[in-house]
C-alpha positions in Angstrom: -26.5 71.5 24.3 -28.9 69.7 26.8 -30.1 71.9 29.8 -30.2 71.4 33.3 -33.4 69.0 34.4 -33.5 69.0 37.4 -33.4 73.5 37.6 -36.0 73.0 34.3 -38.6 71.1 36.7 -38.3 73.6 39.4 -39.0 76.2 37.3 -41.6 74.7 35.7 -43.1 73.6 39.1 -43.2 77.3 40.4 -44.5 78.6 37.2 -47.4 76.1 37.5 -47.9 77.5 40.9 -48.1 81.0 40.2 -50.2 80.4 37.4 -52.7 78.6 39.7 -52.7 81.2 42.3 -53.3 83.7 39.2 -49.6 85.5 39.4 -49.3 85.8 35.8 -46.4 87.7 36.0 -44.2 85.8 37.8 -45.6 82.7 36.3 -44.2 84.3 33.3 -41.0 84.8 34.7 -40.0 81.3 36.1 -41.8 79.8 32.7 -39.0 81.9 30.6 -35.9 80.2 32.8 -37.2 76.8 32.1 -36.9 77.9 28.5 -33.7 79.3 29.1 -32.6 75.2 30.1 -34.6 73.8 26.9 -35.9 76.3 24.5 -37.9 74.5 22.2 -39.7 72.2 25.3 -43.4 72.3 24.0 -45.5 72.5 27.4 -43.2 75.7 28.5 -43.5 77.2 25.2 -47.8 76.8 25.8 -47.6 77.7 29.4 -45.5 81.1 28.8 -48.1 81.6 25.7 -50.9 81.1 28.0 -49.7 83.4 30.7 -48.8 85.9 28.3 -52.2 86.1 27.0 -53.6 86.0 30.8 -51.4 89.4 30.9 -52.7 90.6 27.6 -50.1 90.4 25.7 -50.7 89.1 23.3 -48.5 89.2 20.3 -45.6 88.1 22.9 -48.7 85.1 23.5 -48.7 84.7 19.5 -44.9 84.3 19.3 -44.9 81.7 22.0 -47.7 79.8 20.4 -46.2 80.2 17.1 -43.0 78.5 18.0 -44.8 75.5 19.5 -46.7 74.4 16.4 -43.0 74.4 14.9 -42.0 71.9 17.6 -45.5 70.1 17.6 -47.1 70.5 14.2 -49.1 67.8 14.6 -51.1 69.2 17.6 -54.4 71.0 17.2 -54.3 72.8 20.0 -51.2 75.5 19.7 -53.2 76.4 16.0 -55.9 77.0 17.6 -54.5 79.4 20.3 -52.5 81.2 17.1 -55.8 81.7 15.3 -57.3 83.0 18.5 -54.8 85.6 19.0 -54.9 86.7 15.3 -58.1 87.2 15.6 -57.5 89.1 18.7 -55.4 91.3 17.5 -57.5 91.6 14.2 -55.9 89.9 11.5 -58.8 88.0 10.4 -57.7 86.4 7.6 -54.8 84.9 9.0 -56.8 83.5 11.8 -59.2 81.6 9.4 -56.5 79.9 7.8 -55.0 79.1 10.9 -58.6 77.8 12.1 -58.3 76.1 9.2 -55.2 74.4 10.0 -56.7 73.3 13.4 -59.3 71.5 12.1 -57.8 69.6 9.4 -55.3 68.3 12.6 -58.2 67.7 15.0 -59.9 66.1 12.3 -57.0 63.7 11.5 -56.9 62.8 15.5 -60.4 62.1 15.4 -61.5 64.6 17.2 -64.7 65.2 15.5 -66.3 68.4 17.5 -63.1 70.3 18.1 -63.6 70.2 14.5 -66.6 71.1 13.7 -66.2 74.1 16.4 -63.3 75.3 14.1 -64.7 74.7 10.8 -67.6 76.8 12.3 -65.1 79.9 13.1 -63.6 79.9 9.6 -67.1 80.5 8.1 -67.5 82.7 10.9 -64.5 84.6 10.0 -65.0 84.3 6.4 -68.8 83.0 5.0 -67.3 82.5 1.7 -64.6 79.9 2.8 -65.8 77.0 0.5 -63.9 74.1 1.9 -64.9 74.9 5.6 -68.6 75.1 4.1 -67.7 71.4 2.0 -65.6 70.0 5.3 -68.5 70.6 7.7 -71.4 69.5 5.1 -70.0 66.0 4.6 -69.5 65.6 8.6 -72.6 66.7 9.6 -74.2 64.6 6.7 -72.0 61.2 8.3 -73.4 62.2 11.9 -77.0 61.9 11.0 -77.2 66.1 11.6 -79.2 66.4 8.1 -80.7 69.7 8.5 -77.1 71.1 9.5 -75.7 69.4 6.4 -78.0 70.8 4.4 -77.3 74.2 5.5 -73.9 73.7 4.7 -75.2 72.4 1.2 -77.0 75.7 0.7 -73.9 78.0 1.2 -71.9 75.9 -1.2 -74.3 75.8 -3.9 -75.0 79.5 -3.6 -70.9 79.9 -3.5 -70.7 77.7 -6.1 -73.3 80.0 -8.4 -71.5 83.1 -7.6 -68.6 82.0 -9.1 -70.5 80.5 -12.4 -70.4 77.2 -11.3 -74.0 76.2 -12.1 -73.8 72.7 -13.1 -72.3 72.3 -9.2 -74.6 74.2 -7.6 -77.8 72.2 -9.2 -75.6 69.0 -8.1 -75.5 70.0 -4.5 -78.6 71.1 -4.0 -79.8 67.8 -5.7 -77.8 66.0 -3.3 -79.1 68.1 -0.5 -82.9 67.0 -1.2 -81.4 63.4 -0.8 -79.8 63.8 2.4 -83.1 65.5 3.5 -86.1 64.7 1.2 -88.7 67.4 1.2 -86.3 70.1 2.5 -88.3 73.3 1.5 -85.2 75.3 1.8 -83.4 73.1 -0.4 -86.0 72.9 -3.5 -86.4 76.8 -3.3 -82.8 77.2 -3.7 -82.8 74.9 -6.6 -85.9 76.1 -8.0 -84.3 79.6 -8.3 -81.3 78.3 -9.7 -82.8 77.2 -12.5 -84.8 80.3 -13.4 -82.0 82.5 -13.3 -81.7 84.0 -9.6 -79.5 84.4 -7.4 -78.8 82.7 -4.5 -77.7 85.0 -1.5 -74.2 84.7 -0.2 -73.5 83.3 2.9 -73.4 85.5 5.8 -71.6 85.9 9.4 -73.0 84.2 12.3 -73.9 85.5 15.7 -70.9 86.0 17.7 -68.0 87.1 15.9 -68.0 91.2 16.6 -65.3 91.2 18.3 -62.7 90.2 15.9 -64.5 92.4 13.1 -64.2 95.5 16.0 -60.6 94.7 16.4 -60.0 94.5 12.6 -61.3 97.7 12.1 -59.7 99.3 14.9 -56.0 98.0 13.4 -57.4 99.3 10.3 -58.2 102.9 11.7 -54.8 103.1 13.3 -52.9 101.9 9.6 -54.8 104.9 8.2 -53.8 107.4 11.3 -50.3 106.3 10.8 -50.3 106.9 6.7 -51.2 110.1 7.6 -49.3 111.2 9.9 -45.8 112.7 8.7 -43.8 111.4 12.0 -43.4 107.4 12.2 -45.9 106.4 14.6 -49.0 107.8 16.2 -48.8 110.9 18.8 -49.7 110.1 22.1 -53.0 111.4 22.0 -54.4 109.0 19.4 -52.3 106.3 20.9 -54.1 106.5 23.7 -57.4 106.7 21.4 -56.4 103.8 20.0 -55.2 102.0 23.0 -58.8 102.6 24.1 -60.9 101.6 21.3 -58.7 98.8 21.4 -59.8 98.0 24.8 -63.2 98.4 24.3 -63.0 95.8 21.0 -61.4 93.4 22.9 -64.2 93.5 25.9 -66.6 91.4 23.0 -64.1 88.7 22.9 -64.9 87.9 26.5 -68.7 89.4 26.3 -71.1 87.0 24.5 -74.3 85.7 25.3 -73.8 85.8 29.5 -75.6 82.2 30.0 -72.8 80.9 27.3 -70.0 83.4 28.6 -70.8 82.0 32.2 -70.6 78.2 31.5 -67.5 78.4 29.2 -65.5 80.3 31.4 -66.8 79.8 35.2 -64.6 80.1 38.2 -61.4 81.2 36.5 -63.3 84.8 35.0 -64.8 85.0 38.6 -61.5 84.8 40.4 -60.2 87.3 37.6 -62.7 90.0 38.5 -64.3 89.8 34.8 -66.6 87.5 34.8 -70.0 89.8 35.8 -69.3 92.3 34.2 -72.4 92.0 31.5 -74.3 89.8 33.6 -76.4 92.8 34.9 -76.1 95.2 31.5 -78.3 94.7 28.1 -75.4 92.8 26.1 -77.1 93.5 22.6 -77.3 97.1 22.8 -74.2 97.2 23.9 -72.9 95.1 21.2 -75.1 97.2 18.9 -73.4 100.6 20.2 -69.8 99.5 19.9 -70.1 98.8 17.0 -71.3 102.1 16.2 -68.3 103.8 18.1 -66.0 102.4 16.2 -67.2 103.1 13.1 -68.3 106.3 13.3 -65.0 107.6 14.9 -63.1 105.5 11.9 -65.1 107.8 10.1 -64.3 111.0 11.7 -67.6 111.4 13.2 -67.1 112.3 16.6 -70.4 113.9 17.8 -72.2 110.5 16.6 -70.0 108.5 18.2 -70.3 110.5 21.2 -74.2 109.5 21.4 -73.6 105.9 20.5 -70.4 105.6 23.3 -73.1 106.8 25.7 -75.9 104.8 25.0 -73.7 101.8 25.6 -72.9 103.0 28.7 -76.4 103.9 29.8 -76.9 100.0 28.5 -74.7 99.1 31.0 -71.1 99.3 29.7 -68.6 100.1 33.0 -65.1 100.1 31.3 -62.4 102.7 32.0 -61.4 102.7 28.3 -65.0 103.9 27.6 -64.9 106.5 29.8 -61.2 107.5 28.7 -62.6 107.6 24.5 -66.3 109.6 25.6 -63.3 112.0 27.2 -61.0 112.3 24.0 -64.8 112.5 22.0 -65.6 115.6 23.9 -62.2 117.0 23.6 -63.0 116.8 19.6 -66.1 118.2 19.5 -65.1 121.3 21.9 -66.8 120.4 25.3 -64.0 120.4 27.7 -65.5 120.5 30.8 -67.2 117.6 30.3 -64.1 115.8 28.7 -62.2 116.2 31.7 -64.8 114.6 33.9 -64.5 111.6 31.6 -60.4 112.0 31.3 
């Protein structure tokens, strides 16, 4: 049964409103009765994704965004915000075939460097995704971008030799030297090839710890589950891993600050998160975090203790930082100072 236009446009109208004067929440609430008047209307379905995921949450954004590449599959753009959310909330692999999905569809529109850009976070995702690596070789090679190509050509080849594929790998590295003749990186690569060594894999770019955080934060809270004899986590290490979650998710917003600033501008500034590294060392940070989490995946709560406040002395100013360094100290036996933190 067909809805009610004219109460769909005015809910739609004040949803767009909120959503400009960043009220997220009731954006979200007028967006959800224009879906109550048509359910499956694409642009209601993105706009109550979008301010879901401005309220962080994000697998209510993922179900939204979900259900519009059913009623649009041949847009680009709800694939690409389901990919983002997977990897936000660390399914990886999922979010590289997802990226995967985008690109094939921006590609078909024509859309050449939407993608390239997701091509570029499948490898990033996965280094050993052959067709990304195949997909972006041939379009950089058509766009002149030769030394790009042949980077492209190199991970395939050394894919291809990994999987004993050495007649391939000779034949794309041979190609490679025609696309760019004299490429030293290219005749090295074929050069060991033919004596027998092997190539190394490809590897993860810059710029992809935070979905490898998050992945192994969901993967520390699988294991806390399994081994806990009541369904679910007690509150205590839900709120550990509320926090550690939290702290994950800060390196989706926290790259590079010059790249961080232009991508995300006014709208980060109006949100109150846009300085927040602009003034802190965002490698050692990066470089700690990582740390954390591993070494409390690993039980090793006094390590992760030094690392959690090294990335604070780096400039890390995060309330779920504080709030783990508290449940750290709590592990290790040194209460007084946990309760500062807590």
């Amino acid at each position: 049964m067909s809805g009610n236009e004219e109460r769909f446009q005015q809910a739609m109208n004040q949803g767009h409103s909120a959503a400009w004067d960043q009220l997220w929440d009731r954006a979200a609430a007028f967006y959800r009765q224009a879906l109550e008047e048509f359910p499956d209307h694409p642009k209601t379905l993105t706009s109550l994704g979008l301010a879901m995921y401005q309220l962080q949450d994000y697998k209510e954004a993922l179900r939204y965004y979900q259900q519009a590449t059913k009623v649009i599959p041949d847009d680009p753009v709800p694939f690409e915000k389901v990919a983002e959310l997977h990897e936000r909330l660390g399914n990886l692999e999922q979010a590289a075939d997802i990226f995967m999905k985008a690109a094939e569809l921006y590609a078909k529109n024509r859309d050449v460097d939407k993608a390239i850009e997701a091509w570029t976070r499948v490898t990033g995702l996965n280094p050993e995704n052959l067709m990304a690596h195949s997909r972006l070789a041939v379009v950089f090679e058509r766009l002149g971008r030769k030394q790009q190509a042949v980077t492209e050509y190199l991970a395939i080849a050394s894919l291809m030799q990994h999987s004993g594929e050495i007649p391939k790998a000779v034949q794309t590295l041979t190609h490679a030297i025609q696309v760019l003749p004299g490429s030293n990186e290219a005749g090295q690569a074929l050069a060991y090839i033919k004596s027998g060594q092997l190539l190394p894999k490809p590897i993860r770019p810059r710029g992809v710890t935070g979905p490898l955080l998050m992945a192994q934060v969901k993967k520390l809270e699988k294991s806390k589950t399994a081994d806990s004899a009541a369904p679910g986590l007690d509150p205590i290490e839900a709120a550990r891993q509320k926090a550690l979650t939290d702290l994950a998710g800060i390196l989706f917003e926290q790259e590079d600050p010059e790249e961080q600033s232009a991508r995300r501008g006014l709208q980060a500034i109006v949100q109150g998160t846009g300085q927040l590294f602009l003034k802190a060392d965002h490698s050692k940070i990066v470089l700690h975090l990582t740390q954390v989490i591993d070494l409390q995946a690993r039980g090793k709560s006094a390590e992760a203790i030094d690392e959690l406040e090294r990335a604070m002395e780096a400039g890390l100013d995060n309330p779920a930082a504080d709030f783990d360094l508290g449940l750290l100290m709590s592990d290790v036996g040194r209460l007084e100072s946990a309760i500062r933190h807590l």
